[in-house]
N, C-alpha and C positions, 0 to 999 in steps of 0.2 A: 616247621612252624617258626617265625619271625617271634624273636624275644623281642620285650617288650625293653625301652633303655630309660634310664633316669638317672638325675646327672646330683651330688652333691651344694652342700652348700657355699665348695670354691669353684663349683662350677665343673669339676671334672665328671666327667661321664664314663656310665658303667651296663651293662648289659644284664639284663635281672635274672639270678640262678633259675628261674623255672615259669614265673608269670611269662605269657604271649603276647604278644602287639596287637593292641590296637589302634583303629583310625576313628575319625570322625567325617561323616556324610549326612551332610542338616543337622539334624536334632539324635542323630543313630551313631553308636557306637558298633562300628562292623567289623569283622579282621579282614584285613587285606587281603586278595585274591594273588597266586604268585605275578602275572603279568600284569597287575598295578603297582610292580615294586622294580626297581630298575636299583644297581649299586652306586652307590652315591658318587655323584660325580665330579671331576675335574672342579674348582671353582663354588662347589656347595660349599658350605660351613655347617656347623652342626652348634648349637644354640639353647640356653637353658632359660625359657622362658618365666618370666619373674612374675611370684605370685601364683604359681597355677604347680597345681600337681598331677601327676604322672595315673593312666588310667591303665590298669591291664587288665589280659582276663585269665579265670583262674583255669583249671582243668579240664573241670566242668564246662566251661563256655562262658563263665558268667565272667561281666565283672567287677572290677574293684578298684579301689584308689590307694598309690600306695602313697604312704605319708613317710614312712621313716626308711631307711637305709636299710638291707635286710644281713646287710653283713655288721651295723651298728644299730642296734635297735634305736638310740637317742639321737640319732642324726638325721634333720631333717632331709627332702628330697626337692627335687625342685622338675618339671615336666622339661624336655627336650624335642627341639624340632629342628629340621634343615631349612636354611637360607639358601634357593636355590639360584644359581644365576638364569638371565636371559636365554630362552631359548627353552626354557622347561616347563612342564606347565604342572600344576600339580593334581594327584590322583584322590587323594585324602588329605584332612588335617589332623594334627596331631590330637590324641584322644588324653584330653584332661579337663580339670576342674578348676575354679576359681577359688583360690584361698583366702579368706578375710575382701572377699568382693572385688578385686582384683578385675581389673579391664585391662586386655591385652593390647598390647602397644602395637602401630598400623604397620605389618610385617607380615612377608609374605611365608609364613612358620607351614611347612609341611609335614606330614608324620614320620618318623623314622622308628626301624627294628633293626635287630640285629642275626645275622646268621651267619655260619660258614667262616667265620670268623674275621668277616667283615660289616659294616654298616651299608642297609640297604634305606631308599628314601622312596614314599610314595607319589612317583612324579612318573612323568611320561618326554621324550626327548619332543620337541615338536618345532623345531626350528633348526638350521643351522646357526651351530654355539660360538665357530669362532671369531667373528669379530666383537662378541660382546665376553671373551674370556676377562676376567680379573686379571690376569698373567699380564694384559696390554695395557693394565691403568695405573694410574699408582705411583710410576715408577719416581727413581730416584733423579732423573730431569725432570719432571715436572713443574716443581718452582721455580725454577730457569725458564723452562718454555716461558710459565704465565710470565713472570716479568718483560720477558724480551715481546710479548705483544701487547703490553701494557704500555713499554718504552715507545712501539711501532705506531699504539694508537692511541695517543695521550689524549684524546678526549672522545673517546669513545663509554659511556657510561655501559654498553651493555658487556663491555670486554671485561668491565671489576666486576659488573656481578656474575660474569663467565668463571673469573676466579673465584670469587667465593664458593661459587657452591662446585666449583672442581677440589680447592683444596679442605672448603669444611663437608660438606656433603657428599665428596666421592662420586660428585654426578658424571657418568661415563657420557653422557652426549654433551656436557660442557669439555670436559677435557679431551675430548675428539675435535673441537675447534683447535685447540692448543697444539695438538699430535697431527693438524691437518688431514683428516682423513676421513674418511665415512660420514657419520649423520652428524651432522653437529649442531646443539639448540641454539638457539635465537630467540632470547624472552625481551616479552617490550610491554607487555599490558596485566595490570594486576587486579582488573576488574571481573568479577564471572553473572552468568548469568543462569544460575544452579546452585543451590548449598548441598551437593549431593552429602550423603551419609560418611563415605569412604574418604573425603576431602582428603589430600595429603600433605596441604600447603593453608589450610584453614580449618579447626579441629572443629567438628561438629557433633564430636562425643567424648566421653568423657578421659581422656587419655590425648596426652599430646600429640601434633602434631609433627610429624619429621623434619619440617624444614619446615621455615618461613617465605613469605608470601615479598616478592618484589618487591620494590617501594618506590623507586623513581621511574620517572617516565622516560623514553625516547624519543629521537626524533629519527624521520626519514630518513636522512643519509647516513645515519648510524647503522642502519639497517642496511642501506643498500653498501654501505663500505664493507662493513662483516662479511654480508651475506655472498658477495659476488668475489670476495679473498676467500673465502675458503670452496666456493664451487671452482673457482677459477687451478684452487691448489693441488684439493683432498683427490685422492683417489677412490671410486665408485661416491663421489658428495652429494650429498644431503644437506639441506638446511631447514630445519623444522620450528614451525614457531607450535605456542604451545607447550610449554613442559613443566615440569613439577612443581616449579615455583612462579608461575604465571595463573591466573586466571583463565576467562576463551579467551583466544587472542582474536575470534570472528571479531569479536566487539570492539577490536580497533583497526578495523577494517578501512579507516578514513587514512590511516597512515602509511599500513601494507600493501593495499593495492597498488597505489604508485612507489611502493618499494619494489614490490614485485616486476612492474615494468619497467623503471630503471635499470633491475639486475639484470632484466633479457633482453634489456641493450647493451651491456656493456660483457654480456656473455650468454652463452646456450648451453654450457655447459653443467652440468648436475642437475639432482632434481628438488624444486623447491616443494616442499610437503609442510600441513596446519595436521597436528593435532585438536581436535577441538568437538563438542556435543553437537555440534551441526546445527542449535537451534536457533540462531539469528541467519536467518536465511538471506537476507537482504545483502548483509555484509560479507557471504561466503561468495557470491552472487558478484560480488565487486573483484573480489578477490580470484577467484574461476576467468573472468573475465582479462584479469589482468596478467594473467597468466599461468595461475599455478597448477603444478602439475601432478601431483596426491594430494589426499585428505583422510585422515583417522580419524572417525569416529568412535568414540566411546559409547559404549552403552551396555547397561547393567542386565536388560531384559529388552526381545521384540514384542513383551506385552507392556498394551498403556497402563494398568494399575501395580506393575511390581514396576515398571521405569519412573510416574510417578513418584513411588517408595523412594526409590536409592535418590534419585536425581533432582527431586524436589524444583521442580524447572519454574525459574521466573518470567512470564510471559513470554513463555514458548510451548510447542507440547511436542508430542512424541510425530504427528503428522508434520510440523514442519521438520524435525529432522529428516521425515521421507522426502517431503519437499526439497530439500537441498541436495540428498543424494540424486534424488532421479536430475535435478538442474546441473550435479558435474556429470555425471555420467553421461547425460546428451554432449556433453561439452569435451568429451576425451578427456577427463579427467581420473585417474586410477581411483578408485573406494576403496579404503580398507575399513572393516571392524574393528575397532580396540573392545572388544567381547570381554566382560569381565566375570574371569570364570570363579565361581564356588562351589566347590563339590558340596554336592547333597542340593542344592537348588537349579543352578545351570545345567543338570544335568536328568533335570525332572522331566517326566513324560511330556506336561504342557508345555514349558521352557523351551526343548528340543522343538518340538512338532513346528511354535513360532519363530522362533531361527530359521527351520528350512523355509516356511511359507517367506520370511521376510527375503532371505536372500533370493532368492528364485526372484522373487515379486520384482527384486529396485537392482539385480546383476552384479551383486559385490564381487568386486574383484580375489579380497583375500581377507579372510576369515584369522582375525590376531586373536589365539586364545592367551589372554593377558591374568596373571592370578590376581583378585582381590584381596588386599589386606587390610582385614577385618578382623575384630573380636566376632565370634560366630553368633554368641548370646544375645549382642547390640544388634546387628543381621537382623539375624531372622525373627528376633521379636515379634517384628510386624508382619510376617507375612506369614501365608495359610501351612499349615503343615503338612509337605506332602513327600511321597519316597523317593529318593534318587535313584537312577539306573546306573549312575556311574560313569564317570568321564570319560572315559575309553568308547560306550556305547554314544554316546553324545558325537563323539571325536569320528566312531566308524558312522552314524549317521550322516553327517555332515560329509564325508566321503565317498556313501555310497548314492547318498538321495539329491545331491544338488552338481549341478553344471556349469563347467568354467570356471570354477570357483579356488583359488589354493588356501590352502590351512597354513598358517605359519604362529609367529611371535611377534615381530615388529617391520618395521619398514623396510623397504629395498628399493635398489635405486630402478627409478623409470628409466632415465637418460644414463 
């Protein structure tokens, strides 16, 4: 049996003399199955989430919240969960309670116990991990890199806000411009056309935001300057528009398209990829056309009333998202899903069954199971209560019931 852990009020963590671990799956508190627990990995962190306390169960099976420290009775507790990196996806969320009303900050919090006398975490491996290790970012060049392409591009707007959110946000596909290498973002548009629920860059519930929303514009050749330096540089390059502190970037599709084909004159090398909801189709349509060669779509549910839910879409619906897939696909253009998984819904009988139907239907190339991070309570509010099978069943369906299709975590290069 997986002990259940809970961490003090400085934060240090402890593994409980005798309560069990549990997880959270929807609205259920379940224990963990051994093959949804994997030992925590390279690159996790282990995390005392604030405001929420610690759920275990007792002997019996039942269980209970523990509130004070059982080696200091007056000491309060505080619940814990892993930060998983890229490349994991999660099995369960941590099994706790809201203290004094408490709304969980937008974090990707997994469950964790303890055995063997080490810490295990309820994740599953589903990507290859290493270029998105913590070990590659960070480093102690990195305020050098940024300046020295700061110096290189003295009026390049999108290069400061590349800095900023490398050196305040820790963003790994900002400082992948910097490091030259792999996927690197390219934000230009701060407009969206969705107030989805899970925003990350615009708070739409009651708990901040992680990072703030762009705020200047670009123009063309900033773009295609960036964008054709670093395919021209990085090894296995990517340049992705769309990321965490952008809006859709479809919707400035008047600007990208002829970025787009400028960069595949002045190079063929890497592969340029949008993150984006797919649902200005007109404008992906410009941008397919001019070139580009991936597209991630995001999407909460392949049904229209729980994608309404999360996605809240402003005059677009969940058909024209099909609409735009099946217009790249005719066009050689790679699909991916940005699938936003949450155990105990994502992984529900009808959830499952519309994923295979959709994928089969529009030929997704690769299926990204991406964790949401969500307070569960603000979730699933709204939506019908129903049981999960469990992410692992979701994960072997999708493997055994669809074709052509690969499962990963994030983008990989076409070219």
């Amino acid at each position: 049996m997986f002990l259940a852990v809970y961490a003090d009020q400085a934060g240090r963590i402890y593994e409980h003399p005798h309560l069990g671990m549990l997880g959270r799956s929807g609205n259920a508190w379940v224990e963990p199955l051994p093959e949804e627990m994997i030992p925590l990995p390279q690159g996790a962190s282990l995390v005392s989430i604030p405001g929420f306390l610690p759920v275990g169960m007792k002997s019996d099976g039942s269980p209970t919240v523990l509130q004070t420290n059982p080696y200091e009775r007056s000491s309060p507790v505080q619940a814990v969960a892993a930060l998983m990196p890229q490349g994991f996806t999660r099995t369960l969320l941590p099994a706790c309670v809201s203290h004094e009303n408490a709304v969980m900050p937008l974090m990707g919090y997994a469950a964790v116990g303890f055995l063997d006398n080490q810490f295990w975490v309820a994740a599953v491996q589903s990507d290859e991990h290493r270029k998105w290790d913590p070990q590659f970012y960070n480093g102690d060049d990195l305020p050098q890199r940024v300046n020295d392409f700061v110096q290189r591009f003295p009026e390049n707007r999108i290069i400061r806000q590349l800095a900023y959110c490398s050196l305040e946000y820790n963003c790994f596909t900002a400082q992948n411009i910097f490091y030259q290498r792999w996927e690197g973002g390219i934000p230009t548009f701060n407009q969206c056309n969705a107030n989805c629920i899970g925003c990350i860059s615009e708070s739409h519930v009651p708990t901040d935001s992680p990072q703030k929303r762009l705020i200047q514009s670009t123009s063309v050749q900033e773009v295609v300057e960036l964008g054709s330096f670093h395919l021209q540089h990085a090894p296995e390059g990517i340049i992705s528009f769309g990321q965490g502190c952008e809006g859709d970037p479809s919707l400035n599709a008047a600007q990208l398209a002829p970025a787009i084909e400028q960069i595949r004159r002045i190079t063929a090398q890497g592969t340029i990829n949008i993150n984006t909801n797919a649902g200005y189709t007109k404008g992906l349509i410009q941008m397919v056309d001019a070139g580009l060669d991936a597209i991630r779509v995001t999407m909460f549910s392949a049904r229209e009333a729980a994608y309404q839910y999360y996605h809240r879409p402003k005059q677009y619906t969940l058909q024209d998202v099909f609409h735009t897939i099946d217009y790249a696909k005719q066009h050689g253009v790679r699909v991916s899903v940005n699938a936003l998984v949450f155990p105990g819904f994502t992984d529900r009988e009808s959830e499952i069954t519309a994923w295979m139907d959709f994928v089969e239907a529009h030929a997704i190339d690769l299926f990204q199971l991406r964790n949401l991070n969500m307070d569960p309570d603000w979730l699933l509010k709204g939506l019908p209560n129903e049981e999960g099978l469990g992410i692992l069943t979701l994960i072997a369906a999708l493997q055994e019931n669809t074709t052509g299709m690969a499962l990963g975590s994030y983008t990989h290069p076409v070219r």
